[in-house]
LOMAR-193492 format. One record per atom (N, C-alpha, C): residue in three letters; atom name; x, y, z. Coordinates in Angstrom, 2 decimals. Layout:
// residues N
+-----+------+---------+---------+---------+
! res ! atom !       x !       y !       z !
+-----+------+---------+---------+---------+
! ALA !   CA !       X !       Y !       Z !
...
+-----+------+---------+---------+---------+
END
This chain:
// residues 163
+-----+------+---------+---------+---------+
! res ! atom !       x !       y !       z !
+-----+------+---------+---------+---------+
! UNK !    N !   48.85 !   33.78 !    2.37 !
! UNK !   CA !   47.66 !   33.89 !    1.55 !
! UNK !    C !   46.43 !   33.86 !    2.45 !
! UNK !    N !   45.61 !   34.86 !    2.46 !
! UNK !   CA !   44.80 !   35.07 !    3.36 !
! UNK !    C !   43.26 !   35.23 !    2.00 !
! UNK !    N !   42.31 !   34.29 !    2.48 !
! UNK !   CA !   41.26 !   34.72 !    1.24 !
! UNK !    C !   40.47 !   35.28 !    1.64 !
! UNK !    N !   40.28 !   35.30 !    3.29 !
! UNK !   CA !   38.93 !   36.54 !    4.21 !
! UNK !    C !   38.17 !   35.75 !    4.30 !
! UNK !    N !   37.15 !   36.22 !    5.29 !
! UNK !   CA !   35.62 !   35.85 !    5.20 !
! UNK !    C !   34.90 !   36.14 !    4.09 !
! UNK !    N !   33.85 !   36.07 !    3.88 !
! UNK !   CA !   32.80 !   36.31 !    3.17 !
! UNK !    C !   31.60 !   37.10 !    4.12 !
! UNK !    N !   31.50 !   36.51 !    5.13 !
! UNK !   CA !   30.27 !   37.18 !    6.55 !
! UNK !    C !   30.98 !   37.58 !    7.48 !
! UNK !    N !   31.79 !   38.82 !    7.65 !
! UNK !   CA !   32.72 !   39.36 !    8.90 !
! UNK !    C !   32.03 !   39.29 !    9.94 !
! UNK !    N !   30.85 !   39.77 !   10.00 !
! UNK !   CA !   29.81 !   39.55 !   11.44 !
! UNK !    C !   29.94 !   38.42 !   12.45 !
! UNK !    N !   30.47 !   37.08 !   10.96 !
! UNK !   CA !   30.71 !   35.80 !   12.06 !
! UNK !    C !   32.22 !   35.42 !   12.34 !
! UNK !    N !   32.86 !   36.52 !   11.78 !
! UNK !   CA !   34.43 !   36.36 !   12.57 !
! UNK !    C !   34.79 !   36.36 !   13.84 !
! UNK !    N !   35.66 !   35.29 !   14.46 !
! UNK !   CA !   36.31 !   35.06 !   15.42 !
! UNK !    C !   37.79 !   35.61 !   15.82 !
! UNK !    N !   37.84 !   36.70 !   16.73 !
! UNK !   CA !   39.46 !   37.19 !   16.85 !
! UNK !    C !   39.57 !   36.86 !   18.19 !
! UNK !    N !   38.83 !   36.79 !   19.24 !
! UNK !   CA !   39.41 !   36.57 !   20.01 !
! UNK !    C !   39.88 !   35.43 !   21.02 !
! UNK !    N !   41.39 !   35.69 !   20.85 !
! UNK !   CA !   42.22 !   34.50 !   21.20 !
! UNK !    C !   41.86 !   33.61 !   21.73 !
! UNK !    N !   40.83 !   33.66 !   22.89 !
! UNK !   CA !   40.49 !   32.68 !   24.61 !
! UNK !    C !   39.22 !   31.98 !   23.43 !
! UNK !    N !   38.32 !   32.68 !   22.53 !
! UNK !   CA !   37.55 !   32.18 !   21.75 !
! UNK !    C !   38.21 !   30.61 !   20.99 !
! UNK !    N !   39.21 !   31.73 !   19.99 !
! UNK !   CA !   39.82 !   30.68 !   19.34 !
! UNK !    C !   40.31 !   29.42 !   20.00 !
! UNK !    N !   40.83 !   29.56 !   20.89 !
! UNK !   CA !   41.28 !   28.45 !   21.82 !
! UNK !    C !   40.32 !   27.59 !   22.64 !
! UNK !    N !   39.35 !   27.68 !   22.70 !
! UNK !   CA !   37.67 !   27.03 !   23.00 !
! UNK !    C !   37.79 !   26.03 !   22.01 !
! UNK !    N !   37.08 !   27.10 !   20.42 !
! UNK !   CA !   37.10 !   26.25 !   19.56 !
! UNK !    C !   38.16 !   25.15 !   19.26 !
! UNK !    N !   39.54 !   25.49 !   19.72 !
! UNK !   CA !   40.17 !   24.28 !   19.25 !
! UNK !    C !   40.81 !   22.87 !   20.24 !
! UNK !    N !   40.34 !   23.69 !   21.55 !
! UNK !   CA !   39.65 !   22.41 !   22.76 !
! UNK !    C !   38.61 !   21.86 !   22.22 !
! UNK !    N !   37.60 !   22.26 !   21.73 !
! UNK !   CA !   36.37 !   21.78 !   22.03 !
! UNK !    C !   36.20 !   20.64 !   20.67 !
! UNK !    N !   36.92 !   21.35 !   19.57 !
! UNK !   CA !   36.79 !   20.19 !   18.43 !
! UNK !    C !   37.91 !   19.09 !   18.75 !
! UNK !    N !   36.76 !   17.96 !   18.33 !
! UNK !   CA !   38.31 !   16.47 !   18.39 !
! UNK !    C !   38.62 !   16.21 !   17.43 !
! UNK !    N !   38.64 !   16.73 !   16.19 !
! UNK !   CA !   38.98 !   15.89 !   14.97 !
! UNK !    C !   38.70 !   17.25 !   14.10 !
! UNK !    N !   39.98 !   17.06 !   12.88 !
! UNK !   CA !   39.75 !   17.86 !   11.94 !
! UNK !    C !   39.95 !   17.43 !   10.32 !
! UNK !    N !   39.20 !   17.95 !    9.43 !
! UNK !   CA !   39.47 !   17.56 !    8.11 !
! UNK !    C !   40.85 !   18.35 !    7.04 !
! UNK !    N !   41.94 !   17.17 !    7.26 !
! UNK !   CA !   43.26 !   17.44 !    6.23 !
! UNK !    C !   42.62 !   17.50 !    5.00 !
! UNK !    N !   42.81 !   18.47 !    4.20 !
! UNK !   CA !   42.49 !   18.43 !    2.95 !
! UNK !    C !   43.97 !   18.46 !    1.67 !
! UNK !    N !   43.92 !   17.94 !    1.11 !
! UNK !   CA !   45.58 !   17.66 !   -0.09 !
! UNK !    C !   44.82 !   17.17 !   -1.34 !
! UNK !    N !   45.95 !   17.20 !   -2.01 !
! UNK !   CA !   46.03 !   17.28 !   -3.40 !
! UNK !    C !   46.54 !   15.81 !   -3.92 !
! UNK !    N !   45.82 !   15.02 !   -4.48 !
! UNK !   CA !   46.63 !   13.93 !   -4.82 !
! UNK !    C !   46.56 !   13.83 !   -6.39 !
! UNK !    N !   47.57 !   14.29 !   -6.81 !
! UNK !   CA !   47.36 !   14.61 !   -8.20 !
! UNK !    C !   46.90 !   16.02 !   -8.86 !
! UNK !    N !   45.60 !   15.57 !   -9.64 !
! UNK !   CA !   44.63 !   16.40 !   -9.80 !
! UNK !    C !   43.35 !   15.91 !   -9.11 !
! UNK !    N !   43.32 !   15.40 !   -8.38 !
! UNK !   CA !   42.50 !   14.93 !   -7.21 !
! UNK !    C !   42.33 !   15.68 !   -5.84 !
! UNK !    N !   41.48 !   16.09 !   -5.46 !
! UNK !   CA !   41.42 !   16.35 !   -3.97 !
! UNK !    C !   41.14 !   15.19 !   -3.07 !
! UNK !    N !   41.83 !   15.02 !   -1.81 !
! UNK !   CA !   41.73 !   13.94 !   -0.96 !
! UNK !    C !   41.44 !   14.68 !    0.70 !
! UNK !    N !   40.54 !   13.83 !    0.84 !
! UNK !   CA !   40.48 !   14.46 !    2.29 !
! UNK !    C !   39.89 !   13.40 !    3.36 !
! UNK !    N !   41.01 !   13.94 !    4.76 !
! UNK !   CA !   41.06 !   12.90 !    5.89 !
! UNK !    C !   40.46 !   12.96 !    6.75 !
! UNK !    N !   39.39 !   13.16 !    7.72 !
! UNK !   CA !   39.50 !   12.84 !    9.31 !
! UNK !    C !   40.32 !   12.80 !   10.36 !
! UNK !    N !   40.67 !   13.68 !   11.11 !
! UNK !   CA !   41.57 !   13.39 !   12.19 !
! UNK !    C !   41.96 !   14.15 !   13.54 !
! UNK !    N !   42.14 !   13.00 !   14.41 !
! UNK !   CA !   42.90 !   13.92 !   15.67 !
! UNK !    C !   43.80 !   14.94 !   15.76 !
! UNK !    N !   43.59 !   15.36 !   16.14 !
! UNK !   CA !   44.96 !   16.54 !   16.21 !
! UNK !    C !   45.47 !   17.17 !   17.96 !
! UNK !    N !   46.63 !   17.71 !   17.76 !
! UNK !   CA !   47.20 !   18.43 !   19.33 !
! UNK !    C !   47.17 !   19.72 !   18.50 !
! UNK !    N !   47.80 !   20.82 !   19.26 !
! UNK !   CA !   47.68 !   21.84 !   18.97 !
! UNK !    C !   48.89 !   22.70 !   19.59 !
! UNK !    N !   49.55 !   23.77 !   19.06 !
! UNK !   CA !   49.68 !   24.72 !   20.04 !
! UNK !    C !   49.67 !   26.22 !   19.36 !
! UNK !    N !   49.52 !   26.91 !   20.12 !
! UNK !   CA !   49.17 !   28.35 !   19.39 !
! UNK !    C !   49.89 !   29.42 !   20.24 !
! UNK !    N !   51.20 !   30.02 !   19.78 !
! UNK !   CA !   51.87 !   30.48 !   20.51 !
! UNK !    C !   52.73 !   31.32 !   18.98 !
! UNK !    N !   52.20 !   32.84 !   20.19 !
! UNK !   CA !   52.12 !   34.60 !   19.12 !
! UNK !    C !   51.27 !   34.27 !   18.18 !
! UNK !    N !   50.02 !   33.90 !   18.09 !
! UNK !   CA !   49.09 !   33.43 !   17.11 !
! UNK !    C !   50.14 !   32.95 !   16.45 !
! UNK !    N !   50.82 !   31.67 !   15.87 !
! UNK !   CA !   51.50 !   31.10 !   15.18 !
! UNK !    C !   50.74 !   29.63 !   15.24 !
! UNK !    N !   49.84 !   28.65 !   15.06 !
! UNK !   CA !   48.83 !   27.48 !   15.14 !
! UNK !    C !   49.60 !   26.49 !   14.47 !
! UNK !    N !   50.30 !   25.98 !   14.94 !
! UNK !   CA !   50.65 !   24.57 !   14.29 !
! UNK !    C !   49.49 !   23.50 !   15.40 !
! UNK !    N !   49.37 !   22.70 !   14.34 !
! UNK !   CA !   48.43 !   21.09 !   14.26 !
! UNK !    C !   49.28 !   20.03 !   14.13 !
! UNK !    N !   49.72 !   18.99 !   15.13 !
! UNK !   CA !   50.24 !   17.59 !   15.03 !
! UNK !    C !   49.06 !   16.53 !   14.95 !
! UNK !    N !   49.56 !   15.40 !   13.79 !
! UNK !   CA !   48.57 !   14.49 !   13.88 !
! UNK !    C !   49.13 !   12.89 !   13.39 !
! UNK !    N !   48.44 !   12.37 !   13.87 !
! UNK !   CA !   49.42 !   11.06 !   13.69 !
! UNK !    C !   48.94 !   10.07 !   12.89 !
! UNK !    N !   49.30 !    8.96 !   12.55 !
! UNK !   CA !   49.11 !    7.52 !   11.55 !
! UNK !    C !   49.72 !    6.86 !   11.39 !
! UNK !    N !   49.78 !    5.56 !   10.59 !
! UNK !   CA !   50.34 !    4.87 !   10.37 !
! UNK !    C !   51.81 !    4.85 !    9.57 !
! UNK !    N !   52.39 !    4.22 !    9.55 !
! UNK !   CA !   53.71 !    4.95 !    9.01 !
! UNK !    C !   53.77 !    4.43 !    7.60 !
! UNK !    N !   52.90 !    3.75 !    6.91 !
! UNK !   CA !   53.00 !    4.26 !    5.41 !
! UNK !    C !   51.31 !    4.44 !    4.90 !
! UNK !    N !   51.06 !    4.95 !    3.93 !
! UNK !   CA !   50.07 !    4.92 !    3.46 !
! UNK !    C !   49.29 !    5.94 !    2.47 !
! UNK !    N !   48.33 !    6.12 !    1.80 !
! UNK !   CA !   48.11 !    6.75 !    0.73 !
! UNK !    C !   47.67 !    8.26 !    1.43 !
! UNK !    N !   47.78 !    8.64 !    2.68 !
! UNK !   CA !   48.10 !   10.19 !    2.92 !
! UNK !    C !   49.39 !   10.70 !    3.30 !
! UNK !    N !   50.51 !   10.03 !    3.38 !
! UNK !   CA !   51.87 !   10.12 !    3.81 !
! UNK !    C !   52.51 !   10.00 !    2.10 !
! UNK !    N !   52.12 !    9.44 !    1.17 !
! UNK !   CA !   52.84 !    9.43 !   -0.39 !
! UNK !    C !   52.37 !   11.08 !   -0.45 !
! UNK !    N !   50.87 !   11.20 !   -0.38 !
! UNK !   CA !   50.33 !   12.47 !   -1.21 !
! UNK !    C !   51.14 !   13.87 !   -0.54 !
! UNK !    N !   51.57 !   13.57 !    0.54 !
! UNK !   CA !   52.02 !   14.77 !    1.44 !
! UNK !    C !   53.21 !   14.65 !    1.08 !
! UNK !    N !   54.30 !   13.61 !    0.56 !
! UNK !   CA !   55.73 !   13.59 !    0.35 !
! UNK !    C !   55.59 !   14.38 !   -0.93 !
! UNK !    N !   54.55 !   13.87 !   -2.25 !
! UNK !   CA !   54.18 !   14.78 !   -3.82 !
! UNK !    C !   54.18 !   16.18 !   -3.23 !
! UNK !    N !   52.95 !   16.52 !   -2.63 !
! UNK !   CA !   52.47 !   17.92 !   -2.64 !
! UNK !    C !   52.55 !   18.45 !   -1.17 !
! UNK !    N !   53.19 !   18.91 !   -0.15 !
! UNK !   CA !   52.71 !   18.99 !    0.98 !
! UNK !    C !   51.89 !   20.23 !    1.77 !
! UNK !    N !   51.61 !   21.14 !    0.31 !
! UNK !   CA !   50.39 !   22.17 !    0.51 !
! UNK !    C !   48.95 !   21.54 !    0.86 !
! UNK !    N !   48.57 !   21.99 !    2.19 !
! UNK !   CA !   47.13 !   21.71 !    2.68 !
! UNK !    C !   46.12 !   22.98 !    3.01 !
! UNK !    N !   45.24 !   22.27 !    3.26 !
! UNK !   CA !   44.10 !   22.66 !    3.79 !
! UNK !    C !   43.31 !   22.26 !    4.87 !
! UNK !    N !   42.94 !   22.80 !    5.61 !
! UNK !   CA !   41.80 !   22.33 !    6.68 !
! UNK !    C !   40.50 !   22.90 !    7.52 !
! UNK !    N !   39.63 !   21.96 !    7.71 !
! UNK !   CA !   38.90 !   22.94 !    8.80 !
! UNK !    C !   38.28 !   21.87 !    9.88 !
! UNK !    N !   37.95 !   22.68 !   10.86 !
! UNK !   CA !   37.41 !   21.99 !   11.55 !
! UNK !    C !   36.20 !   22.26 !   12.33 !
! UNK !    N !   35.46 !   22.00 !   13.10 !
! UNK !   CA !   34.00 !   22.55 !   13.85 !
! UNK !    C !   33.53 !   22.22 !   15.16 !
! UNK !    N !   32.83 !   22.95 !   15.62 !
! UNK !   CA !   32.09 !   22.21 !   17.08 !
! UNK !    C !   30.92 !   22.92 !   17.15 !
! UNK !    N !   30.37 !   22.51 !   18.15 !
! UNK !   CA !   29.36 !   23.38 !   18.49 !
! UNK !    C !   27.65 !   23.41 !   17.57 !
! UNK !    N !   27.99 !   22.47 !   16.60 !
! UNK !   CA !   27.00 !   22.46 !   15.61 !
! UNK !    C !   26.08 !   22.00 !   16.01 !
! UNK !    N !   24.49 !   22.47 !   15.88 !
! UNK !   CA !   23.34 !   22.63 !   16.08 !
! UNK !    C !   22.25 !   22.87 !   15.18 !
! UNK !    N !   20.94 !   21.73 !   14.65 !
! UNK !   CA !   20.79 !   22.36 !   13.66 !
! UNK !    C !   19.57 !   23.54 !   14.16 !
! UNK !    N !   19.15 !   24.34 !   13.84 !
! UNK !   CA !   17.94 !   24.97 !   13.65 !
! UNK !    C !   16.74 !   25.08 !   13.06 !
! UNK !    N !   15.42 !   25.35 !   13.22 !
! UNK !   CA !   14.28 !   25.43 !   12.49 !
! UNK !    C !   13.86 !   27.05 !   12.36 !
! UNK !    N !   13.35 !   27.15 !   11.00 !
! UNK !   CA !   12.74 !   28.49 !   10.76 !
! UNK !    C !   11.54 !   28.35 !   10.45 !
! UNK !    N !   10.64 !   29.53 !   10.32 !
! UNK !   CA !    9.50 !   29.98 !    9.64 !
! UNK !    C !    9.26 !   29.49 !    8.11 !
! UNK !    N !   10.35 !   29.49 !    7.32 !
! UNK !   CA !   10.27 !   29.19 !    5.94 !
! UNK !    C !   11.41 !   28.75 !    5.76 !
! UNK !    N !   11.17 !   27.77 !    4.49 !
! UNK !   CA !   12.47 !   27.06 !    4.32 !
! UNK !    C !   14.21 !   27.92 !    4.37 !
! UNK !    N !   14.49 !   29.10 !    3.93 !
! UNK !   CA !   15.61 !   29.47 !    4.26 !
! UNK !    C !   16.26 !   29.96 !    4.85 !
! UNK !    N !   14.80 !   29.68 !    6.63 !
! UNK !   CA !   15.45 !   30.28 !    7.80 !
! UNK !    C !   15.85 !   29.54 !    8.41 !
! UNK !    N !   15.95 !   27.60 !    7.71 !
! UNK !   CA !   16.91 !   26.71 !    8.44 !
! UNK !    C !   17.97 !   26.42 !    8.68 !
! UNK !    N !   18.56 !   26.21 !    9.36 !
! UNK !   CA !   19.99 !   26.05 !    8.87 !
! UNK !    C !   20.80 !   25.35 !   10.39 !
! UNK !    N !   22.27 !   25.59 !   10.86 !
! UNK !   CA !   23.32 !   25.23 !   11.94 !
! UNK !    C !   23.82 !   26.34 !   12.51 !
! UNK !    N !   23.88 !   25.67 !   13.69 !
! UNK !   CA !   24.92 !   26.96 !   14.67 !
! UNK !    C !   26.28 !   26.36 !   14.59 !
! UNK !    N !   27.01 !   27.29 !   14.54 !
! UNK !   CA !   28.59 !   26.34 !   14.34 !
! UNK !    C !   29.65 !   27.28 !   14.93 !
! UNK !    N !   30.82 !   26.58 !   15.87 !
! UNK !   CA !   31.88 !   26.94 !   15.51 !
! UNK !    C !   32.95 !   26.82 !   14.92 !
! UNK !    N !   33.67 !   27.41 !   14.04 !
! UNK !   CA !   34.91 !   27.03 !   12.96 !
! UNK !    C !   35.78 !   27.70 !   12.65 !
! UNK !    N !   37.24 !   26.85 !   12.81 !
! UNK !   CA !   38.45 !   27.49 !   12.25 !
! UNK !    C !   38.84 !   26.43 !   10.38 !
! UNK !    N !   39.11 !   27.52 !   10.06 !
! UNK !   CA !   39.46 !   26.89 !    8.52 !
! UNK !    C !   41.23 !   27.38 !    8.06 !
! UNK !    N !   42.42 !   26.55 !    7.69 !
! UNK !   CA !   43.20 !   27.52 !    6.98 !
! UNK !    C !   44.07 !   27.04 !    6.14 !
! UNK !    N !   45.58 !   27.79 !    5.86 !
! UNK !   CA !   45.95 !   26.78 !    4.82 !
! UNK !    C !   46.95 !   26.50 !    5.88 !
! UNK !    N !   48.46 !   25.58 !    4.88 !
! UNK !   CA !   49.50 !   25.35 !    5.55 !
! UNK !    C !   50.44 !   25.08 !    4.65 !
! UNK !    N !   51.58 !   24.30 !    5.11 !
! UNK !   CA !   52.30 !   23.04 !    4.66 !
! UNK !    C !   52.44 !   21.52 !    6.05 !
! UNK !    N !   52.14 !   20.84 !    5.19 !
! UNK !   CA !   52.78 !   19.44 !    6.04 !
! UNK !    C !   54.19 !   18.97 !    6.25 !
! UNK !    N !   54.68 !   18.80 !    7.15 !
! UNK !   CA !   55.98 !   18.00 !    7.25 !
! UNK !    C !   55.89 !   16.91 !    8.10 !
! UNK !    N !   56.21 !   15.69 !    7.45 !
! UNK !   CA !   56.53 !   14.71 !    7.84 !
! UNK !    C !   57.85 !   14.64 !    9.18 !
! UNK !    N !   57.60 !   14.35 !   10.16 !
! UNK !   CA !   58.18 !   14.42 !   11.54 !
! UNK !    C !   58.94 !   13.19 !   11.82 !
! UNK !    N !   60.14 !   12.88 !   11.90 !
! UNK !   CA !   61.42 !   12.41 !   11.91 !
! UNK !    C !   61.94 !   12.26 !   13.69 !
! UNK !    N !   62.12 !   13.40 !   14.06 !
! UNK !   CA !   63.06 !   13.34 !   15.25 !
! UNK !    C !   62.00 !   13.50 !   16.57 !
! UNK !    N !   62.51 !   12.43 !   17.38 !
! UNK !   CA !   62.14 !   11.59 !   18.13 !
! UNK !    C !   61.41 !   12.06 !   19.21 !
! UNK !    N !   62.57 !   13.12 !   19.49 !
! UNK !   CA !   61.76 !   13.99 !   20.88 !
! UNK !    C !   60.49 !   15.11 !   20.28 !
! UNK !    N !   60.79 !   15.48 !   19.30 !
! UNK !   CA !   58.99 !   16.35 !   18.33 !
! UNK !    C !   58.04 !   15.06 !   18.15 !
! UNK !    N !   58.60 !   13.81 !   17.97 !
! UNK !   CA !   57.35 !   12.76 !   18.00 !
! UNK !    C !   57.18 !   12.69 !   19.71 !
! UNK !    N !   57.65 !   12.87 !   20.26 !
! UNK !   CA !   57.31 !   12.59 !   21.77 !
! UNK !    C !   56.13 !   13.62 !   22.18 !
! UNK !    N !   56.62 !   14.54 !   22.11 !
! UNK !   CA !   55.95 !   16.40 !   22.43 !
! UNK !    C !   54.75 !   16.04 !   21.55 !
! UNK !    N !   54.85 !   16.28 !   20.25 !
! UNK !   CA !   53.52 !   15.93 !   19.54 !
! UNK !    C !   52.77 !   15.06 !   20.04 !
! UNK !    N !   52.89 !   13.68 !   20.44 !
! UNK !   CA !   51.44 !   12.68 !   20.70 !
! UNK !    C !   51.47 !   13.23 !   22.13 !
! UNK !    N !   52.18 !   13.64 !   22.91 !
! UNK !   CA !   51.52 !   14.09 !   24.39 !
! UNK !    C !   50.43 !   15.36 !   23.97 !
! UNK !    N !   51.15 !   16.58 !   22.93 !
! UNK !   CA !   50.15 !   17.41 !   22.73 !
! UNK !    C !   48.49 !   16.81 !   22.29 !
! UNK !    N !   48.97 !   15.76 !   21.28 !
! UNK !   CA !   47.79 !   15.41 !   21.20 !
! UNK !    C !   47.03 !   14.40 !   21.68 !
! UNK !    N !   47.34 !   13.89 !   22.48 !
! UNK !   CA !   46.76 !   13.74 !   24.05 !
! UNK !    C !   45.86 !   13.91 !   24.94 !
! UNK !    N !   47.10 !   15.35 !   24.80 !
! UNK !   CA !   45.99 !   16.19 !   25.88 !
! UNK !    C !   45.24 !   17.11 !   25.04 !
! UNK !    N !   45.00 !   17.64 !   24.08 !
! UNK !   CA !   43.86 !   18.09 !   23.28 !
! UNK !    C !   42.40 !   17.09 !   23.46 !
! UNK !    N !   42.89 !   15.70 !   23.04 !
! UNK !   CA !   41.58 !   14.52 !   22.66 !
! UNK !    C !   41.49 !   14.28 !   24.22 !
! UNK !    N !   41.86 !   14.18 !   25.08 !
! UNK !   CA !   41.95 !   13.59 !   26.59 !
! UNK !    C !   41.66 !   14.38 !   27.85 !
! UNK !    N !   42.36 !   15.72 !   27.48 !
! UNK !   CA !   42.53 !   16.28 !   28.99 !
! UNK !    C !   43.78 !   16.10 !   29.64 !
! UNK !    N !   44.45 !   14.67 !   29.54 !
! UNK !   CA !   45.51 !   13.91 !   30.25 !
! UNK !    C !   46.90 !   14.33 !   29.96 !
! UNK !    N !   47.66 !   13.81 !   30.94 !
! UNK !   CA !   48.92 !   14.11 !   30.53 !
! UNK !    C !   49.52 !   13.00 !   30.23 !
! UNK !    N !   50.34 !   12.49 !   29.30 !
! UNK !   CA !   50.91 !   11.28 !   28.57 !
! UNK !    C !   52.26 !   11.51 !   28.17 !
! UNK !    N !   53.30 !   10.25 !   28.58 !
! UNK !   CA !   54.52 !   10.41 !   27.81 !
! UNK !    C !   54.46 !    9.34 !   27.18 !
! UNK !    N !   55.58 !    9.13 !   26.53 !
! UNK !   CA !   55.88 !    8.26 !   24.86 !
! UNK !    C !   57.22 !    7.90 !   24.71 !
! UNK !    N !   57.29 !    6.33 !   25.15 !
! UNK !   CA !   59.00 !    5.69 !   24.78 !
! UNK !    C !   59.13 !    6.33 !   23.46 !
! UNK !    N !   60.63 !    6.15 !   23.14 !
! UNK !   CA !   61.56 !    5.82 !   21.86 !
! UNK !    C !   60.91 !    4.88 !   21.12 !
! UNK !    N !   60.66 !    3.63 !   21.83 !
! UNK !   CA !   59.84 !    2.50 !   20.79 !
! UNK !    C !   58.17 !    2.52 !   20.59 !
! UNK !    N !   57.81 !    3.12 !   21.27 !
! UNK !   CA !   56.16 !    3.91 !   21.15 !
! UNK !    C !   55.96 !    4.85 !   20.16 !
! UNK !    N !   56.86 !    5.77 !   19.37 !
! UNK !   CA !   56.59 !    6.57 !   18.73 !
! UNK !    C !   57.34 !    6.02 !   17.36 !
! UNK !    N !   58.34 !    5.11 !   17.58 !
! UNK !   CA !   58.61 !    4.44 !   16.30 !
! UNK !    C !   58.09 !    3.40 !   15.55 !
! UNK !    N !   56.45 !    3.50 !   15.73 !
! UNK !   CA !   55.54 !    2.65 !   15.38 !
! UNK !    C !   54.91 !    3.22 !   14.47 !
! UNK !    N !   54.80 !    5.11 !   14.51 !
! UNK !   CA !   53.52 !    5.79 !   14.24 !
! UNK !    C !   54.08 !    6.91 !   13.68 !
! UNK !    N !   53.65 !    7.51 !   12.18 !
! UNK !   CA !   54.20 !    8.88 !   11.70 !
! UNK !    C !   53.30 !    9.63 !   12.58 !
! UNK !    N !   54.33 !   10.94 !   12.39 !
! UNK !   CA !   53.55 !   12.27 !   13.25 !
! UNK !    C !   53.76 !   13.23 !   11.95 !
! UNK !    N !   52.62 !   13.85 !   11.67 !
! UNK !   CA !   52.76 !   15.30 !   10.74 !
! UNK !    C !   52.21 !   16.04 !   11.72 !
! UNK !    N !   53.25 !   17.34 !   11.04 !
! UNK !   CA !   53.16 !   18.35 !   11.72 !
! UNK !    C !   52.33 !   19.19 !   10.50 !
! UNK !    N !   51.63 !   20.07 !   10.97 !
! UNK !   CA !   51.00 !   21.05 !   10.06 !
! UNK !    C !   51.06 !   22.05 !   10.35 !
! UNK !    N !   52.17 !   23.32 !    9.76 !
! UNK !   CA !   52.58 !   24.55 !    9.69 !
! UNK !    C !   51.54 !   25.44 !    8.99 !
! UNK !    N !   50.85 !   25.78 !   10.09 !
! UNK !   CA !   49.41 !   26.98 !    9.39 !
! UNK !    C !   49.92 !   28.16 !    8.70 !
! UNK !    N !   49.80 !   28.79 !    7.75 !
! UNK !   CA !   50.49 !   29.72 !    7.40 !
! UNK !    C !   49.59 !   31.34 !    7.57 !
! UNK !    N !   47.98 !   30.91 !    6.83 !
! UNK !   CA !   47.12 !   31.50 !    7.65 !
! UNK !    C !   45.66 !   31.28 !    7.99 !
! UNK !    N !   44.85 !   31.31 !    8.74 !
! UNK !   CA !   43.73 !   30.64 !    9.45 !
! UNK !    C !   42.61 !   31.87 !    9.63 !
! UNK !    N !   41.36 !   31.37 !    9.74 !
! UNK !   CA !   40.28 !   32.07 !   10.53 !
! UNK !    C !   38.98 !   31.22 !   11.06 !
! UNK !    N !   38.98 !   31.95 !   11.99 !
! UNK !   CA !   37.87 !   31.20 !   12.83 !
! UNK !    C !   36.35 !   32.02 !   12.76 !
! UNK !    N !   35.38 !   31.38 !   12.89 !
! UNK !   CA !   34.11 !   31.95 !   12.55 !
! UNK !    C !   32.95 !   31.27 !   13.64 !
! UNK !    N !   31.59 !   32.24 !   14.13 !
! UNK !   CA !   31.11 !   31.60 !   14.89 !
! UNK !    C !   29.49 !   31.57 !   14.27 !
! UNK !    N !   28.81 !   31.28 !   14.21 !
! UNK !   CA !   27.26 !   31.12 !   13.55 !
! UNK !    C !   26.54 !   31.03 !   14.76 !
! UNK !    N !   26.02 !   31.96 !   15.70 !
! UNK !   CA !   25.07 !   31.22 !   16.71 !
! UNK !    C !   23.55 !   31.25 !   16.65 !
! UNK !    N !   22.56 !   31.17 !   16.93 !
! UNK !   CA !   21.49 !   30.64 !   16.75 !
! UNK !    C !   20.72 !   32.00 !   16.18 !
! UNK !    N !   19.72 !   32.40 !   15.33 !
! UNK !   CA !   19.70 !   33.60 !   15.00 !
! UNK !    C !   18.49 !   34.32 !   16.19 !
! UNK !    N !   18.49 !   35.23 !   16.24 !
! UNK !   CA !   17.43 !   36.33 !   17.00 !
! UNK !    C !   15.94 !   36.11 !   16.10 !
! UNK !    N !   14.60 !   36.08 !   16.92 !
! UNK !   CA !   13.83 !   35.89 !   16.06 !
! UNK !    C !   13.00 !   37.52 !   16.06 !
+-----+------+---------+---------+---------+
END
């Protein structure tokens, strides 16, 4: 399910781009369904993006009221940003932000086996860090890892306008 842009002008395709943006942001917003409720999280994430295929690992506590909502429904949403800047105009509706952003959907799965919890918190790691990190057996059996299977995404860039 792909819903498009709305402003193609500020579409992002290319790859080394996309991959900036998702170095450069540390945290992204999980969005789910709790109920008939929308709920939405804050969070770290790793990454990897391989044949444009974007899965997102992210981690927490191992029980809690975003790990029930994802076992109910595990259709998501997300986006995330960097680069934001605000701007001044001439008249009020030439104010506005410079931004960069990927937004898309997915599914969540709750992550079980030991060595994908290992790989995951090193990925995300080195996304938030730079660093390289490994992870006992009893280090990762402290902490859920979701994985987030993007199904489809787009990235968008807003930069400062021409006067």
């Amino acid at each position: 399910m792909s819903h498009g842009l709305t402003r193609r002008e500020r579409e992002v395709t290319d790859r080394n781009e996309i991959v900036r943006i998702l170095d450069t942001a540390k945290f992204l917003h999980l969005g789910m369904v709790d109920g008939d409720e929308p709920y939405v999280v804050p969070m770290n994430y790793g990454y990897t993006l391989e044949n444009d295929q974007l899965t997102f690992y992210l981690h927490g506590a191992m029980r809690g009221r975003k790990l029930d909502v994802l076992r109910r429904n595990p259709k998501i949403c997300f986006t995330l940003e960097c680069d934001v800047v605000p701007f001044e105009g001439d008249v009020a509706c030439r104010y506005g932000m410079t931004y960069s952003s990927i937004m898309g959907v997915g599914t969540a799965v709750i992550v079980e086996d030991v060595a994908e919890k290992q790989q995951a918190l090193s990925l995300l790691m080195k996304a938030q860090t730079g660093g390289d990190f490994e992870f006992s057996e009893r280090m990762v059996s402290v902490v859920s890892v979701i994985r987030l299977e993007v199904s489809s995404f787009t990235a968008k860039h807003r930069p400062l306008p021409t006067k």
